[in-house]
Structures are given as C-alpha cells and as structure tokens.
DSSP file (Angstrom, degrees, kcal/mol; ACC not computed):
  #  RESIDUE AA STRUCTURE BP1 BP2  ACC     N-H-->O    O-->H-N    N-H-->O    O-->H-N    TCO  KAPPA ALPHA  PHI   PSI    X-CA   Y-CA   Z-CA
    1    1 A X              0   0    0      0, 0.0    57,-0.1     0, 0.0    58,-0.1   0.000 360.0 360.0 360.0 -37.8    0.0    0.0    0.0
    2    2 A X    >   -     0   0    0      1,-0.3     3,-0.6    53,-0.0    54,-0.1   0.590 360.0-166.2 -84.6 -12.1    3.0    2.7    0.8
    3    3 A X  T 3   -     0   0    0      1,-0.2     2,-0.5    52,-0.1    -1,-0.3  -0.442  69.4 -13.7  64.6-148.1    4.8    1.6   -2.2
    4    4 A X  T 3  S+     0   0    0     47,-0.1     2,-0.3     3,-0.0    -1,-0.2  -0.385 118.5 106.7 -94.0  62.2    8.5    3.4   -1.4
    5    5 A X    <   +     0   0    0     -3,-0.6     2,-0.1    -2,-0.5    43,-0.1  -0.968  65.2   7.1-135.0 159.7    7.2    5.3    1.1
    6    6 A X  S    S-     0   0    0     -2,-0.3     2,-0.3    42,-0.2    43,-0.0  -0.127  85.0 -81.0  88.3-179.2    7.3    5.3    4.7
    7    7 A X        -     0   0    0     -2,-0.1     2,-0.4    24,-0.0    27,-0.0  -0.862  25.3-139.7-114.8 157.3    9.9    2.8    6.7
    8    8 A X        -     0   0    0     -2,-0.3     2,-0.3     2,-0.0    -2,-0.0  -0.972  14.4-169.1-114.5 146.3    9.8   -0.6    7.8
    9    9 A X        -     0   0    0     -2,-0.4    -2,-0.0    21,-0.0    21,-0.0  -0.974  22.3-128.5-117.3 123.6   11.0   -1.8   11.0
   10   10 A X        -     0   0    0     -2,-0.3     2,-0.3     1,-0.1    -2,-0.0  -0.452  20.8-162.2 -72.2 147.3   11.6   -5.4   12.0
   11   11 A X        -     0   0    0      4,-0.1     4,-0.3     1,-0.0    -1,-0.1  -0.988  30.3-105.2-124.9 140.3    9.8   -6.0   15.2
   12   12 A X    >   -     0   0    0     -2,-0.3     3,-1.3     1,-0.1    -1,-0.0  -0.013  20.4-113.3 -60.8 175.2   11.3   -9.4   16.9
   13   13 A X  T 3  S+     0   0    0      1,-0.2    -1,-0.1     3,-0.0     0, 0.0   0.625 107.5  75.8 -69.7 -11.4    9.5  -12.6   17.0
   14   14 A X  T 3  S+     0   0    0      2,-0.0     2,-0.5     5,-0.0    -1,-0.2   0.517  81.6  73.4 -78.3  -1.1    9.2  -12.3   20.8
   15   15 A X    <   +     0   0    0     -3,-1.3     2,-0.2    -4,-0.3    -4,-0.1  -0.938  52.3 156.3-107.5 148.0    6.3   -9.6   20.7
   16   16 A X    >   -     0   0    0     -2,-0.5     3,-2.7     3,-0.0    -2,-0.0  -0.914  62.2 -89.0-149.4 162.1    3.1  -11.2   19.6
   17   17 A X  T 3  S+     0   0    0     -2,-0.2    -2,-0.0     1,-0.2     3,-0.0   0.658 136.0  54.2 -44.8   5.8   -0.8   -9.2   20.8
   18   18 A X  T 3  S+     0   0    0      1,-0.1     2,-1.2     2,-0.0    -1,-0.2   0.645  88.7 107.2-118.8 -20.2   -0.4  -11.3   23.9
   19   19 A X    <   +     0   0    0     -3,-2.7    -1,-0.1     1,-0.1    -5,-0.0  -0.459  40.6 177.6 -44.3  85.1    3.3   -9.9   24.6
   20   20 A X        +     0   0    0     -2,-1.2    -1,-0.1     2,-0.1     2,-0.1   0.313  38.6 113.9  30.6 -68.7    3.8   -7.4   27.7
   21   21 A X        -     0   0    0      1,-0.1     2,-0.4     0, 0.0    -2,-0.0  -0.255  65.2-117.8 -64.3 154.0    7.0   -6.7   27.8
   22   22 A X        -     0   0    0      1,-0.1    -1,-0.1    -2,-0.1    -2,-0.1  -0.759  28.9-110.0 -91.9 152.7    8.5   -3.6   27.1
   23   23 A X        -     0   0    0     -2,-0.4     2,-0.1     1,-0.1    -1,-0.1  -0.216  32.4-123.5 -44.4 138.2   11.1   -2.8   24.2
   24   24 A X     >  -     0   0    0      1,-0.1     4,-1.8    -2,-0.0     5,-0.2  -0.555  25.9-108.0 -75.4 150.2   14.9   -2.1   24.7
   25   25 A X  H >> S+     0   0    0      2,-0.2     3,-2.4     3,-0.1     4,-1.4   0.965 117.0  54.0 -13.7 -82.6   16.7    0.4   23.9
   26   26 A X  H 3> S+     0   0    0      1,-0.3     4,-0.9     2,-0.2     3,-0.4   0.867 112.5  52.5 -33.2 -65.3   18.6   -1.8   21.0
   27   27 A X  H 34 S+     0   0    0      1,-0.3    -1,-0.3     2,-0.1     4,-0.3   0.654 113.2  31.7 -63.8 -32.3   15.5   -2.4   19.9
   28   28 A X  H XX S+     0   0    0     -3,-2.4     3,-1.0    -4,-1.8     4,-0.6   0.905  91.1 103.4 -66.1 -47.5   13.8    0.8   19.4
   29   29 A X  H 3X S+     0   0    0     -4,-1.4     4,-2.6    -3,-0.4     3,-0.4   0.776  75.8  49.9 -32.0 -71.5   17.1    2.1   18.6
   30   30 A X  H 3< S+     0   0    0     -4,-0.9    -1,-0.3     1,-0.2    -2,-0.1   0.878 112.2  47.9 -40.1 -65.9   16.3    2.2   14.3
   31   31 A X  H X> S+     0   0    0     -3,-1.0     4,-3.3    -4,-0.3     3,-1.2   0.712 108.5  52.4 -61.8 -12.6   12.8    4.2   14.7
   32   32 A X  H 3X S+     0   0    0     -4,-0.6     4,-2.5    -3,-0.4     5,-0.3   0.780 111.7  44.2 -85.5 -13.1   14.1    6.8   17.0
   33   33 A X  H 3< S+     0   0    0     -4,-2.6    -1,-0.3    -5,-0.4    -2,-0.2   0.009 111.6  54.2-125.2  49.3   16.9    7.7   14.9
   34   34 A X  H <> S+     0   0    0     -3,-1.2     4,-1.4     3,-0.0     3,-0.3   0.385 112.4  47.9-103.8 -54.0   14.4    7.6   11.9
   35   35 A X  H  X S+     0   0    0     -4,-3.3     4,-1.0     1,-0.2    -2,-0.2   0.784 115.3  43.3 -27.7 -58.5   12.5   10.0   13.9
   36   36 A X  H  X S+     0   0    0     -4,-2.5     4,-3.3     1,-0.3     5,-0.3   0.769 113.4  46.2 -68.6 -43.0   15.2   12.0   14.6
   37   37 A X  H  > S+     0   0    0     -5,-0.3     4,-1.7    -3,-0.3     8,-0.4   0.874 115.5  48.5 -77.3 -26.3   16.9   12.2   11.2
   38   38 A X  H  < S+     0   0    0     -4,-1.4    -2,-0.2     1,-0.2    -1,-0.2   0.906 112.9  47.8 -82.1 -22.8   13.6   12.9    9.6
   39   39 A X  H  < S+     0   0    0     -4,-1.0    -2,-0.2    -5,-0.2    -1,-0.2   0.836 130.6  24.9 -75.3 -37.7   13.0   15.8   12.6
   40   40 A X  H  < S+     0   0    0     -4,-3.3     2,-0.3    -5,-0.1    -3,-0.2   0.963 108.8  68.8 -93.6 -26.9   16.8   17.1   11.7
   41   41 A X     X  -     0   0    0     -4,-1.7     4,-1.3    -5,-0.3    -1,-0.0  -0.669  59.5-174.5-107.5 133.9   17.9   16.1    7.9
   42   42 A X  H  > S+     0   0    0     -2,-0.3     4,-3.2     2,-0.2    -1,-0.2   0.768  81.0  52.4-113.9 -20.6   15.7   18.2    6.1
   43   43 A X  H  > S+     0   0    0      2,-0.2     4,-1.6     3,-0.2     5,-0.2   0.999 109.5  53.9 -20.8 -80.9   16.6   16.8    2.7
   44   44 A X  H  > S+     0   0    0      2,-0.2     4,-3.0     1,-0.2     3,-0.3   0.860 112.3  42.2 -28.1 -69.8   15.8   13.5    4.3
   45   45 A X  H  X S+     0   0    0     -4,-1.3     4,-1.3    -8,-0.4     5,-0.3   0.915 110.4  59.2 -41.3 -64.1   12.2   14.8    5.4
   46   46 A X  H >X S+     0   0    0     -4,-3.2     4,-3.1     2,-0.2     3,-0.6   0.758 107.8  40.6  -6.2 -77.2   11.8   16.4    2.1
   47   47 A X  H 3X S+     0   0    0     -4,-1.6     4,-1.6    -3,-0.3    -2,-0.2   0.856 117.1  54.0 -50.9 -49.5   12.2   12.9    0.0
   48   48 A X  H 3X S+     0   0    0     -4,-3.0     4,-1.3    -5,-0.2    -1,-0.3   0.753 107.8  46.7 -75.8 -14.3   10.2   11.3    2.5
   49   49 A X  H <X S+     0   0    0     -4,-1.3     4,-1.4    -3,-0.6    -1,-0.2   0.804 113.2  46.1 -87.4 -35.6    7.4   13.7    2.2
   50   50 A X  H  X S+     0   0    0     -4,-3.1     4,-0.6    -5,-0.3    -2,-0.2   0.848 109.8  51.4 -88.0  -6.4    7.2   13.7   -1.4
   51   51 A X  H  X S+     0   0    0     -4,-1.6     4,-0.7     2,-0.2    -2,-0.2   0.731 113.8  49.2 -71.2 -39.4    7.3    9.9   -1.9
   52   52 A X  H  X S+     0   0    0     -4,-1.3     4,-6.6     2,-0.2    -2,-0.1   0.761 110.3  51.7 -48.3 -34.1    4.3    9.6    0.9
   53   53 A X  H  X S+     0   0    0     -4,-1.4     4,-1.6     2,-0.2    -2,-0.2   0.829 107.8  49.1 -71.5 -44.3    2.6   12.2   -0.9
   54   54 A X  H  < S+     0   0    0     -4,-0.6    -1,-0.2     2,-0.2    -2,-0.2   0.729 115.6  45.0 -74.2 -35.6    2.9   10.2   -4.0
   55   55 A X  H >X S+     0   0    0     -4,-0.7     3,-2.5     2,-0.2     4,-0.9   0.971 108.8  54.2 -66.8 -69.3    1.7    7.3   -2.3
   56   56 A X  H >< S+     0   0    0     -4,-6.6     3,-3.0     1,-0.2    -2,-0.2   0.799  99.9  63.8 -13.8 -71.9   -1.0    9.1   -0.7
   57   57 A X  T 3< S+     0   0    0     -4,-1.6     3,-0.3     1,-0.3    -1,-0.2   0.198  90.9  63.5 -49.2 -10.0   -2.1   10.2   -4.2
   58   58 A X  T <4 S+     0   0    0     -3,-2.5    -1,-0.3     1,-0.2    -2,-0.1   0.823 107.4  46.3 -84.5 -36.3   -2.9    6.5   -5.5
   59   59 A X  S << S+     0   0    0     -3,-3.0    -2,-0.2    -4,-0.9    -1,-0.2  -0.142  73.2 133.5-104.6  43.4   -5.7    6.3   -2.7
   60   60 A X     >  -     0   0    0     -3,-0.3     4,-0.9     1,-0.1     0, 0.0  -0.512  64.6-127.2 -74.3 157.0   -7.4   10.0   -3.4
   61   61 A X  H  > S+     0   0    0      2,-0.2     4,-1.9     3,-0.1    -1,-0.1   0.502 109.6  62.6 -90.8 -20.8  -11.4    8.8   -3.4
   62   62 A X  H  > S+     0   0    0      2,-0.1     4,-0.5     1,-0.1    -1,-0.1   0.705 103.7  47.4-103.2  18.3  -11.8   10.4   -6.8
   63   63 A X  H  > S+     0   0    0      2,-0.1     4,-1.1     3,-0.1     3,-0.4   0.893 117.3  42.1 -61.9 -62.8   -9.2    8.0   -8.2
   64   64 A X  H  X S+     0   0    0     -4,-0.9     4,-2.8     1,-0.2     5,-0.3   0.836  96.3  70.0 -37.4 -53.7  -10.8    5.4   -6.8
   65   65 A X  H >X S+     0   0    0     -4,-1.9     4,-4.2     1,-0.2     3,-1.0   0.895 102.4  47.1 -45.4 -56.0  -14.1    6.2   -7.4
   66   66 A X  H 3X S+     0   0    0     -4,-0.5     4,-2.8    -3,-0.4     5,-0.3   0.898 115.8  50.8 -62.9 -40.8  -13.5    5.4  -11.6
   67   67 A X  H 3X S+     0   0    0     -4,-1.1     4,-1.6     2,-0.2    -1,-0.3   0.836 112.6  43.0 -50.2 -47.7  -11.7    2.0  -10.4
   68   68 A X  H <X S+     0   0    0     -4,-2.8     4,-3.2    -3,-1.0     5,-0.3   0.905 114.9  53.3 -91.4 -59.3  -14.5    1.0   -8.1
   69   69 A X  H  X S+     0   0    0     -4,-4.2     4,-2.6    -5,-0.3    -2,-0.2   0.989 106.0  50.9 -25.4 -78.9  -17.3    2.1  -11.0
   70   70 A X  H  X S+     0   0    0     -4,-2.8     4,-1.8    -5,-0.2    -2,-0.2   0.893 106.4  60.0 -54.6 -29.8  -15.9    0.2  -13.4
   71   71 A X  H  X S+     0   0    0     -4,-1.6     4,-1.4    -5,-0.3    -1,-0.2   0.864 108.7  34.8 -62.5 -51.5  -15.9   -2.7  -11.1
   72   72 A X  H >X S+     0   0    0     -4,-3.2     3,-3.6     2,-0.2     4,-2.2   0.978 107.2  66.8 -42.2 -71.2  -19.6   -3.1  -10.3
   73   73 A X  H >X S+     0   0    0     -4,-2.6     4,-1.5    -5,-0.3     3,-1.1   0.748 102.1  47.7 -36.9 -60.4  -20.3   -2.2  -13.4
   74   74 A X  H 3X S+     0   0    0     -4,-1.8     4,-2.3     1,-0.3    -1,-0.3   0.711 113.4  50.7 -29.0 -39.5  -18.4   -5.7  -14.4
   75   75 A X  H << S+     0   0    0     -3,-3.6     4,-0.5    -4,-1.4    -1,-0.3   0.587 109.4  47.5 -87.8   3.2  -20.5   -7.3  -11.8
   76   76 A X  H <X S+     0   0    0     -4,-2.2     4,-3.1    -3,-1.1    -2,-0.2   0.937 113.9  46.8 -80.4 -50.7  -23.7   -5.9  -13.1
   77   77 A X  H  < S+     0   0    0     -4,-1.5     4,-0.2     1,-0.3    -2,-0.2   0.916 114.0  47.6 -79.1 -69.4  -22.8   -6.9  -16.4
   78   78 A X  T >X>S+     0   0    0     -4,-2.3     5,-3.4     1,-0.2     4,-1.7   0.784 114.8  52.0 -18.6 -52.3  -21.7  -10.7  -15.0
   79   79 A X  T 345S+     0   0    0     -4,-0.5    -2,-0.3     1,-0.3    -1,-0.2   0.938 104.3  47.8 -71.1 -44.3  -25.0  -10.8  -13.1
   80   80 A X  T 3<5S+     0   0    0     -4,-3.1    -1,-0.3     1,-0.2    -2,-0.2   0.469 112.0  62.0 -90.2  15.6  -27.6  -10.0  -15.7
   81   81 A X  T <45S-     0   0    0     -3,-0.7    -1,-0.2    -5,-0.2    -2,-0.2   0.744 106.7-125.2 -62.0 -56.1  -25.7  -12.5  -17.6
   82   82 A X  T ><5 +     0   0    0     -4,-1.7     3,-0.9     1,-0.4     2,-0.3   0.569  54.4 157.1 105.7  13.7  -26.2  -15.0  -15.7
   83   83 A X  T 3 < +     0   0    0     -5,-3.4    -1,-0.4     1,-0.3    -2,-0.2  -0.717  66.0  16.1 -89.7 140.2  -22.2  -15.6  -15.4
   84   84 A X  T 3         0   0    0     -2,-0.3    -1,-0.3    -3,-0.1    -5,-0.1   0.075 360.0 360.0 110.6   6.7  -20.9  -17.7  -12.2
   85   85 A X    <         0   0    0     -3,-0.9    -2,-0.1    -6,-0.0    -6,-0.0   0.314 360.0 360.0 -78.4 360.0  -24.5  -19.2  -11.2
C-alpha cells in the first residue's frame, strides 16, 4: 500500500498481541533515529514527504471512485448475464 514510502522496521519474534514486555533500547534504537533524522535532515524529510505524498495520491477517493465504478459495473454486467451461477 506505501509503495517506497514510509519505513519498515523489523519488530522481533518475541512480541506477539499477547506480549507485555517492554522494548529495549537496541530495539527501538532504528525508529528513534528515523524520527530524529527525519526531525533534523531536512533533505531527508523532504524525499520522505514527497514519496508519501505520491503514495497518498494512489488512494485519493476520486481515483478510486472510476476504479470502483468500473468494477460493479463488471459485476452488473456478469450478473444480468447469468455468469458464475
């Protein structure tokens, strides 16, 4: 869905919904100093903002909307057909 925007962060196999525990340092250690470079490098922010943006821009509703049209429409079509009964 982000396409090449945003980051991904491995999170270890030891957290699962039922996990507790808190995070380490080590372990946080990559997103705060994505935070932080994205709060100081303004290049950096830059890139990331227009590659989200771009991303964004796939899921506008009046993109969609012609995508989602034409897809009914197919099942209308299908239906008064008689196709998949």
């Amino acid at each position: 869905m982000l396409g090449d925007a945003g980051f991904l962060f491995d999170v270890p196999d030891h957290y699962t919904p039922q996990t507790r525990l808190v995070p380490t340092a080590g372990e946080v250690a990559p997103w705060v100093e994505t935070a932080i470079r994205l709060w100081d490098d303004d290049a950096f922010y830059d890139e990331a903002s227009r590659r989200s943006l771009r991303a964004a821009d796939l899921w506008r509703p009046d993109r969609l909307a012609v995508q989602y049209e034409a897809f009914f429409e197919t099942i209308a079509e299908n239906s008064a057909c008689g196709v998949g009964k």
